[in-house]
C-alpha positions as CSV (number, residue, x, y, z in Angstrom):
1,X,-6.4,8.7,-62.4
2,X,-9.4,10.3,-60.4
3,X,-9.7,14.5,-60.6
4,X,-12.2,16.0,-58.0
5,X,-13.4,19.4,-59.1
6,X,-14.3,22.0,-57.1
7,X,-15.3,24.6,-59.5
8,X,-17.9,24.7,-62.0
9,X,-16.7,24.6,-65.5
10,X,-18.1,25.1,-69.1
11,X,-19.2,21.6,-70.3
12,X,-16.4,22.3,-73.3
13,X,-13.4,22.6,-71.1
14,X,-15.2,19.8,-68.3
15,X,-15.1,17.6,-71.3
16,X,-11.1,17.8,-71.6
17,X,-10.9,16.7,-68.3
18,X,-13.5,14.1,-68.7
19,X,-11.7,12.4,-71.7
20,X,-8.4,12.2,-69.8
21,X,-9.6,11.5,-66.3
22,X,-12.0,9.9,-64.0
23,X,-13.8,13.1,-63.2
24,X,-15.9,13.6,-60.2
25,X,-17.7,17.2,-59.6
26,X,-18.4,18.2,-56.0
27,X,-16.9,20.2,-52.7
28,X,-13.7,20.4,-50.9
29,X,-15.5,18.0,-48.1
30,X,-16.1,15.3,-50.3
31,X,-12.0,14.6,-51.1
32,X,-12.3,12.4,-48.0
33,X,-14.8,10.4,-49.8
34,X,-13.5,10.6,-53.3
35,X,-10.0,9.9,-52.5
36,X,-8.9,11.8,-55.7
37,X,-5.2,11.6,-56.8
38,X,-5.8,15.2,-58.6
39,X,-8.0,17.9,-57.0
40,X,-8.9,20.8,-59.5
41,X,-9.5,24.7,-58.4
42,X,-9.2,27.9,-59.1
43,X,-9.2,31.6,-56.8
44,X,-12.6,30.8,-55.9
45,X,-14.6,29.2,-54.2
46,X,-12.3,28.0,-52.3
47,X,-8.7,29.0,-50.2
48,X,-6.4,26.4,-50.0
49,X,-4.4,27.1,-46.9
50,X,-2.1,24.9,-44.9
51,X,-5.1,24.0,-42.6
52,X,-7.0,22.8,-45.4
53,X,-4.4,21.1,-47.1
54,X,-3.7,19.4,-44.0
55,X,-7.1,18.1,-44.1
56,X,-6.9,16.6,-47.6
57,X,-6.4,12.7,-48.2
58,X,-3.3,10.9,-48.6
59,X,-4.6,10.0,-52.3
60,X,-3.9,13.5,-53.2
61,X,-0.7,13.7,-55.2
62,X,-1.8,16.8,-57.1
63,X,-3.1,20.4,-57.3
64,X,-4.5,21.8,-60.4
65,X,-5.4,25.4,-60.4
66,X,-7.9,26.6,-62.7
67,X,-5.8,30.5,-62.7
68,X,-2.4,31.8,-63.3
69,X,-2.7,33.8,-59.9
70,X,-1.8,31.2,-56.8
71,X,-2.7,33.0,-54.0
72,X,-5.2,30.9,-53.0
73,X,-2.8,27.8,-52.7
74,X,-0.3,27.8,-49.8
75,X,2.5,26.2,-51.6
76,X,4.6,25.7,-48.9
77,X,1.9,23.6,-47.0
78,X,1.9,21.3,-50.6
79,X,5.6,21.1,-50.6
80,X,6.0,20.3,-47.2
81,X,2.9,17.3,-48.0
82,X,4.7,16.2,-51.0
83,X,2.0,17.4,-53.8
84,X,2.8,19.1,-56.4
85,X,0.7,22.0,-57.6
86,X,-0.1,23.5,-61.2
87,X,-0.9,26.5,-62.7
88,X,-2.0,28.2,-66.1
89,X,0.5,30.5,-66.9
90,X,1.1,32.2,-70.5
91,X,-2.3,30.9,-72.3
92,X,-4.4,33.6,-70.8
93,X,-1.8,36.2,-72.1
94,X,-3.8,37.4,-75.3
95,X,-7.0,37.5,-74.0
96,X,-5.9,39.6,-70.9
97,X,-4.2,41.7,-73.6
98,X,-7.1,42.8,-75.3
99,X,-9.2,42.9,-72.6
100,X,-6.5,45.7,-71.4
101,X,-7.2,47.7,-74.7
102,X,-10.7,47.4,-74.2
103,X,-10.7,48.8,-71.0
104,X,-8.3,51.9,-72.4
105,X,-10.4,52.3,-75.0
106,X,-13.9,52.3,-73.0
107,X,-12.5,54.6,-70.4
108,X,-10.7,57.2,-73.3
109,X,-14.0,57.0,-75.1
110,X,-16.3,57.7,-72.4
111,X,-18.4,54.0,-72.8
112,X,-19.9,53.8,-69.7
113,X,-21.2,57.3,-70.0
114,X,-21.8,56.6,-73.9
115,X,-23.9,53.2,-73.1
116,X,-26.1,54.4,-70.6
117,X,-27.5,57.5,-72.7
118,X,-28.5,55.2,-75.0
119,X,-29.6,52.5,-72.9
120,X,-32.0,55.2,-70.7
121,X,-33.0,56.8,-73.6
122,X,-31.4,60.3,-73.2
123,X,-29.9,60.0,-76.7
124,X,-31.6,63.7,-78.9
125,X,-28.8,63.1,-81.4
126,X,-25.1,64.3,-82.5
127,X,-23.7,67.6,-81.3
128,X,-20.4,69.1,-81.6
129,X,-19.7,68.7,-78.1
130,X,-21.1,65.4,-76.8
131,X,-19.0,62.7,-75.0
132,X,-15.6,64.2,-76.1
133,X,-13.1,62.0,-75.1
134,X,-9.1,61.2,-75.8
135,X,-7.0,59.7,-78.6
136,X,-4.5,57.3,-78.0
137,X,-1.7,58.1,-80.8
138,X,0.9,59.8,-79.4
139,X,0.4,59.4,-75.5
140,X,2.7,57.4,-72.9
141,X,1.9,54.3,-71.8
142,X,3.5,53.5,-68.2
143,X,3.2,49.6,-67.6
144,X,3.7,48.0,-64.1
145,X,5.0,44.7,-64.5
146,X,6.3,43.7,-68.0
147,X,5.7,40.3,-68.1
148,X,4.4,38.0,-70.9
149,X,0.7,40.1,-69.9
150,X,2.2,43.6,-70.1
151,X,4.8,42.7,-73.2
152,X,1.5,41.8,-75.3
153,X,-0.4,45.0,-74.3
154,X,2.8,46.9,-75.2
155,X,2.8,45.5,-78.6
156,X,-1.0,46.3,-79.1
157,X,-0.6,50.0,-77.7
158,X,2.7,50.4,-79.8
159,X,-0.1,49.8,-83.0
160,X,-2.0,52.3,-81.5
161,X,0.9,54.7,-81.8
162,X,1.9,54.8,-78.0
163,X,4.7,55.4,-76.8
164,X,6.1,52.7,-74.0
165,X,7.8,53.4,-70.8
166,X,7.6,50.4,-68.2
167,X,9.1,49.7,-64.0
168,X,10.2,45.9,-63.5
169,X,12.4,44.3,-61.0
170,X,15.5,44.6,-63.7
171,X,15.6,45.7,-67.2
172,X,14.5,43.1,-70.3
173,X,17.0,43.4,-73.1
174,X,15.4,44.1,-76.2
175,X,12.4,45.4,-75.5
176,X,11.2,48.3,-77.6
177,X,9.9,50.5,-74.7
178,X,12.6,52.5,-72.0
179,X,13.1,51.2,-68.6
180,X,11.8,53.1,-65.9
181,X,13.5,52.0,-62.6
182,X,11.4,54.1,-60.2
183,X,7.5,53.3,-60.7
184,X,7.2,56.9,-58.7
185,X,8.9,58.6,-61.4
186,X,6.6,56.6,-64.2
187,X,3.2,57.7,-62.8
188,X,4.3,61.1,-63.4
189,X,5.6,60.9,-66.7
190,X,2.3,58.6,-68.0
191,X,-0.9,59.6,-69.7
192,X,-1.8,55.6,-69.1
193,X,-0.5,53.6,-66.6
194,X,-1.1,49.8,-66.7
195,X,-1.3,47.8,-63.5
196,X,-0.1,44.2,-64.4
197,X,1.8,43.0,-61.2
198,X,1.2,40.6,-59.3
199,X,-0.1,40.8,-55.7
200,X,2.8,41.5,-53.3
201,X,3.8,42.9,-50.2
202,X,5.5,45.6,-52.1
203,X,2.9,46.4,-55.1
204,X,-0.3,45.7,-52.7
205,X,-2.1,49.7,-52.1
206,X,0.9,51.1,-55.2
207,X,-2.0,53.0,-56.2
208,X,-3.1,55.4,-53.4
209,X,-3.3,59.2,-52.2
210,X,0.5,59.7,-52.9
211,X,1.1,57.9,-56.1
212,X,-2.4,59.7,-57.3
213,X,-0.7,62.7,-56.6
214,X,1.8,62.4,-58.6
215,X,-0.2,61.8,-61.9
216,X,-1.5,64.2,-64.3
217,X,-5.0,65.4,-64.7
218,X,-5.2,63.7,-68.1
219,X,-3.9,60.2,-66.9
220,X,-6.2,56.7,-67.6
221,X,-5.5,54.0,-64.9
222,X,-6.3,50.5,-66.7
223,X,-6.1,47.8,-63.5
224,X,-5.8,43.9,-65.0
225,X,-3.1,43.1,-62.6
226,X,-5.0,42.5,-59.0
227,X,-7.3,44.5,-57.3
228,X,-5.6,45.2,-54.0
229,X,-3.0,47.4,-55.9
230,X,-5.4,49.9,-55.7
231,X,-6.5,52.1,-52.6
232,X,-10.1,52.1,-53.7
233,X,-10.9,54.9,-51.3
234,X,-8.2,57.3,-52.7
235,X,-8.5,56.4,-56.6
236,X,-12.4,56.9,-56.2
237,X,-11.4,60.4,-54.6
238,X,-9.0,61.1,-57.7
239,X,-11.6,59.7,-60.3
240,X,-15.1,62.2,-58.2
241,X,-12.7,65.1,-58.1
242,X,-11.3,65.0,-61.7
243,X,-7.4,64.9,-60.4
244,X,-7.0,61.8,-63.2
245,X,-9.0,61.6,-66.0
246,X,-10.8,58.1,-66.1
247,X,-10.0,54.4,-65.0
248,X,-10.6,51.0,-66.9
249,X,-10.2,48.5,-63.9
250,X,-11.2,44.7,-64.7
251,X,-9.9,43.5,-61.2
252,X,-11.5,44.6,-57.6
253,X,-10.2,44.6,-53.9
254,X,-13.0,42.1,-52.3
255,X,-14.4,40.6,-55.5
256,X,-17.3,40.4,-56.0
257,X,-18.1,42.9,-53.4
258,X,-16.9,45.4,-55.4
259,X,-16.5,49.1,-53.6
260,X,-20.1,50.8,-54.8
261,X,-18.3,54.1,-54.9
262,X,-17.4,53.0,-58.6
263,X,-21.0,52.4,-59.4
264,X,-21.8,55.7,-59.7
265,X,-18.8,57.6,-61.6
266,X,-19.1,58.2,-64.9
267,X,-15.0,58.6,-65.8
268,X,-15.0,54.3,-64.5
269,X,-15.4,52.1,-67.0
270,X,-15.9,48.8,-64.8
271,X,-15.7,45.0,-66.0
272,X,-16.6,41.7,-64.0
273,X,-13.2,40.1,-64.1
274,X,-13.2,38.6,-67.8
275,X,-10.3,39.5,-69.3
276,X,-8.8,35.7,-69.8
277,X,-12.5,34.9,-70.6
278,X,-12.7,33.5,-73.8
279,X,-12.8,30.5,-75.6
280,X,-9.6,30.4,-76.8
281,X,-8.0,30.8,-73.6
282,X,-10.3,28.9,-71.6
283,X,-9.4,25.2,-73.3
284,X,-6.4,26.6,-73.3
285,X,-5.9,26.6,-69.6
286,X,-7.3,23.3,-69.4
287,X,-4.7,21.8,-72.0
288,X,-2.0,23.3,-70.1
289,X,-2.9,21.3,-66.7
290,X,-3.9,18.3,-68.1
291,X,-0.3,18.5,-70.2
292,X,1.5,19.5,-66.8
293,X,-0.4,16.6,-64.3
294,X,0.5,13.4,-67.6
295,X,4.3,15.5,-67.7
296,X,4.4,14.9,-63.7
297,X,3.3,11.2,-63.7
298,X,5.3,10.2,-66.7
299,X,8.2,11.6,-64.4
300,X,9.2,14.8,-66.0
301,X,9.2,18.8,-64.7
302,X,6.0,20.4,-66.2
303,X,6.9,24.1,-66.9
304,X,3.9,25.4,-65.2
305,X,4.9,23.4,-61.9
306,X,4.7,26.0,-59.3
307,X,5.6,23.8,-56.1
C-alpha cells in the first residue's frame, strides 16, 4: 500500500512506516499526484475539513492521524466519502501523565522563577526565605475529565499523598477518588485542578473570570487537556493579581502563538506542548496506526477506528 505523509517525523518512527509501507513524504497538494491509499497527519500542519477531503483522490481509503485529539479531521466528511480514519489513543497516556506532574511540580516549586536566577546569574546563595514554594502531600487534587490521561495522573498524585476528587459525564465504579458532579463545586473545593477534557462546546472557556472566582488563593491550575479551556485573558488576570497561586499549562489557545501575557509571570510555569513527547510513546503511536490501517484491510474493526 502507498502512505503519503504530511508531517515531518523522527527518522525512528518514519522508519516503521517505511518497513510496512510504500512511503512517500510531501504536502496535502501532492495526493493528486501520489494517489496514496493511506494519507498520514497529525493537528498540524494541516486541517482536514470537508472541503479538503472533498479534494482528496479516490485512491484514498484511509486517514492516519499522527494525535489522539481529532479535531483537525471532519469525520463526518470521511464517513460520508467512505474512508476510514485513525487515531492514537491510550499510548500517549503515561507520558502525558508525567508530563502533568512535572508541570505541578514546576509551578509548586517556583521553576520558572528558580531557573532564571540561575540562568541570569542573580543566584548570591541559600537563604531562609528564597523561592518558598508548596508541598503536595495532603492537598486536593480536582481533575476534569477522568479518562485513561486523568486516571494515570490520579495514581501518580495519590503517591504523592493527594487526595483525589474528579467531574466526568457519569461516575466510574471503582475508582479511588470521590465523584464530584458539579465541576463548579470542584474548583472550589481543589488546591490543584487538572484540565484533561477534551475540546468541547461545553468545556471550551471552563476556565474563565467566574470559575477563577471561585478558586482559592492557594490553588495550581495544571492545563494538559486543550488550550481553549482556558480564557487566557482572565487566568493571566488571576495569575498578575495573586487570586490563584501558580499555573503549569502544556497546551495554548492559538498554538504556537501563545498569549505573551504568560511570558512575563513568574507564578507560570509554561511548556511547548510535549507532554506525549517521548520515545516510548512516540513509536508507540506509530505501532498503533500501522496495527489499526493492516486490522482495517485484513477486514476487522481496529479499536482506535474513529470514523
Amino acid at each position: 500500500m502507498k502512505l503519503l505523509s504530511v508531517l515531518e517525523l523522527p527518522d525512528r518512527v518514519a522508519d516503521r512506516f517505511r518497513s510496512r509501507f510504500t512511503t512517500i513524504q510531501g504536502s496535502l497538494e501532492d495526493a493528486a499526484d501520489v494517489q496514496p491509499d493511506i494519507l498520514l497527519c497529525s493537528i498540524r500542519p494541516y486541517r482536514l475539513d470537508r472541503a479538503a477531503i472533498g479534494k482528496l483522490p479516490d485512491s484514498v481509503r484511509m486517514i492516519a492521524t499522527y494525535s489522539v485529539g481529532h479535531d483537525h479531521v471532519d469525520l463526518v466528511a470521511a464517513a460520508e466519502r467512505g474512508i476510514a480514519v485513525f487515531n492514537t489513543p491510550g499510548v500517549l497516556s503515561d507520558a502525558v501523565a508525567d508530563a502533568a506532574m512535572l508541570l505541578l511540580l514546576g509551578a509548586a516549586r517556583r521553576a520558572t522563577e528558580s531557573i532564571a536566577l540561575l540562568r541570569e546569574g542573580r543566584w548570591t546563595g541559600w537563604t531562609p526565605g528564597q523561592l518558598i514554594g508548596v508541598e503536595l502531600g495532603g492537598k486536593t487534587m480536582g481533575i476534569l475529565g477522568m479518562g485513561e490521561i486523568g486516571r494515570r495522573v490520579a495514581r501518580r498524585a495519590r503517591a504523592f499523598g493527594m487526595d483525589i476528587v474528579y467531574h466526568n459525564r457519569r461516575e466510574i465504579a471503582g475508582e479511588e477518588a470521590r465523584f464530584q458532579p458539579d465541576p463548579q463545586a470542584l474548583m472550589a473545593e481543589s488546591d490543584v485542578v487538572l484540565l484533561a477534557w477534551p475540546s468541547t462546546e461545553g468545556t471550551r472557556r471552563f476556565i474563565a473570570a467566574e470559575t477563577l472566582a471561585l478558586a482559592r488563593p492557594s490553588m495550581i491550575l495544571v492545563n494538559i487537556g486543550r488550550g481553549d479551556l482556558v480564557n487566557d485573558d482572565d487566568l493571566i488576570g488571576a495569575l498578575k493579581e495573586g487570586r490563584i497561586l501558580a499555573a503549569g499549562l502544556d497546551v495554548f489557545d492559538g498554538e504556537p502563538a501563545i498569549h505573551p501575557g504568560y511570558l512575563d509571570l513568574p507564578n507560570a510555569f509554561l511548556l511547548p506542548h510535549i507532554g506525549s513527547s517521548t520515545w516510548e510513546a512516540r513509536l508507540a503511536m506509530a505501532d498503533a496506526l500501522i496495527g489499526a490501517i493492516e486490522t482495517h484491510v485484513a477486514g476487522g474493526m481496529p479499536a482506535n477506528r474513529i470514523a
